[in-house]
Backbone as numpy.savetxt, mean C-alpha at the origin, in Angstrom:
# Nx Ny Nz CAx CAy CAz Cx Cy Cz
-10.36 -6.46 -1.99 -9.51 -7.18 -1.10 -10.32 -8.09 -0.18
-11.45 -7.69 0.22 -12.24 -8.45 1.17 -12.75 -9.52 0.53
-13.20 -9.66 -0.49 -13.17 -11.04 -1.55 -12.31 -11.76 -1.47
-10.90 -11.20 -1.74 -9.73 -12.21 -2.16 -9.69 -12.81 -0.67
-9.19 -12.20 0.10 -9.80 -12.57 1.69 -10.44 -13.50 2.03
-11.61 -13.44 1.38 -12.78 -14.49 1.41 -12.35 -16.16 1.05
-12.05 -15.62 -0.34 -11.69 -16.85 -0.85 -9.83 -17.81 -0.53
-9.64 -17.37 0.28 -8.57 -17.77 1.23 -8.68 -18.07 2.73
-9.97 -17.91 2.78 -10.16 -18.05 3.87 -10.08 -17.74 5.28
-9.88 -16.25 5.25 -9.69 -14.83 6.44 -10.49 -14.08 6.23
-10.36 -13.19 7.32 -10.97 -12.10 7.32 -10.51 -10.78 6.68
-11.17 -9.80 6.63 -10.45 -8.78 6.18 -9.62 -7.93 6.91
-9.97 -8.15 8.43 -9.30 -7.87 9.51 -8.37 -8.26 9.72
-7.99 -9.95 9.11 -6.93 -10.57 9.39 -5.76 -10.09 8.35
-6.38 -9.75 6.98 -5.56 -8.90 6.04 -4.68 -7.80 6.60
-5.60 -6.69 7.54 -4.89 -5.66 8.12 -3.65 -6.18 8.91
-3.95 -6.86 10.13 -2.85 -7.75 10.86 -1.32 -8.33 10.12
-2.12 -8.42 8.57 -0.75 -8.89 8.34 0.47 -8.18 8.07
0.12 -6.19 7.57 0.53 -5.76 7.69 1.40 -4.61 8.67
2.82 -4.60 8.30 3.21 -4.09 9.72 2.48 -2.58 10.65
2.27 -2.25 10.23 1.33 -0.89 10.49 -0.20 -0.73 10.93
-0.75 -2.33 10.53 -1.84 -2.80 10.95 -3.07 -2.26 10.54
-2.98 -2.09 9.24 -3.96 -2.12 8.93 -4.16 -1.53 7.37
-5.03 -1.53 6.66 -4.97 -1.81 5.16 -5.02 0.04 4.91
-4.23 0.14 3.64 -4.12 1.06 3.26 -5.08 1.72 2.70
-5.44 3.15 3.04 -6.55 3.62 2.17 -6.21 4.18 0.90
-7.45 4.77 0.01 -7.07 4.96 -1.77 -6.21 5.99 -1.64
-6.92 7.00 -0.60 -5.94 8.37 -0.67 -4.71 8.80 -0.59
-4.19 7.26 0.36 -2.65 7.61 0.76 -2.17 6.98 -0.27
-2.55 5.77 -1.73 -2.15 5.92 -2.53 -2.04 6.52 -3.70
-2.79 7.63 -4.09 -3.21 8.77 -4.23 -2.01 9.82 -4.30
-1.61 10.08 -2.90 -0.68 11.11 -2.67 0.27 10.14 -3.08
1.00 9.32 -3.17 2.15 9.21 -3.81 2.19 8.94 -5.28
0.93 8.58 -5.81 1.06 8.96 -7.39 0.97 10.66 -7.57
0.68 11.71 -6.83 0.72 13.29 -7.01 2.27 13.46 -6.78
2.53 12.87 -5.94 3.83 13.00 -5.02 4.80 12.70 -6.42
4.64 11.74 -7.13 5.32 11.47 -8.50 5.54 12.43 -9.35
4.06 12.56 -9.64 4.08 13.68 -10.64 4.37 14.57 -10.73
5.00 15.10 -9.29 4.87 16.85 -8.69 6.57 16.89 -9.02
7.06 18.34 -9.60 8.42 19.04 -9.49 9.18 17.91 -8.32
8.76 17.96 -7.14 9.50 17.56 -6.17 10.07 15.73 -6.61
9.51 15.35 -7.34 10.18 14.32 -7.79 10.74 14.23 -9.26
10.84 15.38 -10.22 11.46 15.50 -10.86 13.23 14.46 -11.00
13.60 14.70 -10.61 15.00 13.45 -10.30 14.87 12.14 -10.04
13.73 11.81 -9.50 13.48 9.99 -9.38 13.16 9.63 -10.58
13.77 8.32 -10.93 13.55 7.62 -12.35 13.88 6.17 -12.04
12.93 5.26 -12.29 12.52 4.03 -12.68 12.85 3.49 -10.99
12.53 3.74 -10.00 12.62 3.47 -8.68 10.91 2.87 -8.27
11.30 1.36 -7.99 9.72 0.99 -7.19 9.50 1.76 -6.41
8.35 1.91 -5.63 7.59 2.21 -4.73 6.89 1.80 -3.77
6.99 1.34 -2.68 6.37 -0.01 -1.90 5.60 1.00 -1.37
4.11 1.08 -1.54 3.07 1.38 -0.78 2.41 0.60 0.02
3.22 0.12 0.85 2.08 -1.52 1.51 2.20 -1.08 2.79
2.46 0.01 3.81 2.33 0.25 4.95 3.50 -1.15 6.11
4.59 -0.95 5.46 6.02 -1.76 5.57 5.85 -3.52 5.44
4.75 -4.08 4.63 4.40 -5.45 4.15 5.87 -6.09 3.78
6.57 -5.49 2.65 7.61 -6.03 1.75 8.81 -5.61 2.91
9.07 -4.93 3.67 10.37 -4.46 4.58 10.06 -5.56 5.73
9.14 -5.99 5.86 8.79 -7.06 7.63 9.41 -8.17 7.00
């Protein structure tokens, strides 16, 4: 991300800012919602996106 960043001409800091929560998501918390998938407890969800962007797509 700090590349793509780059080549647009921001920072990577400015990346975080853009999201509502402020700041960039780490691997782990996307992580737990691919376990979170896989696990019994989502047994009943089917073909439903998933917005992991720390509320990017809801702002």
């Amino acid at each position: 991300m700090a590349r793509s960043a780059d080549q647009i001409g921001i920072t990577f800091d400015d990346l975080g800012s853009m999201v509502p929560i402020g700041r960039i998501g780490q691997a782990t918390e996307f992580a737990q919602a691919v376990v979170f998938l896989c696990s019994d407890a989502a047994s009943y969800i089917t073909g439903q996106p998933l917005a992991i962007d720390g509320g990017y797509t809801a702002g």
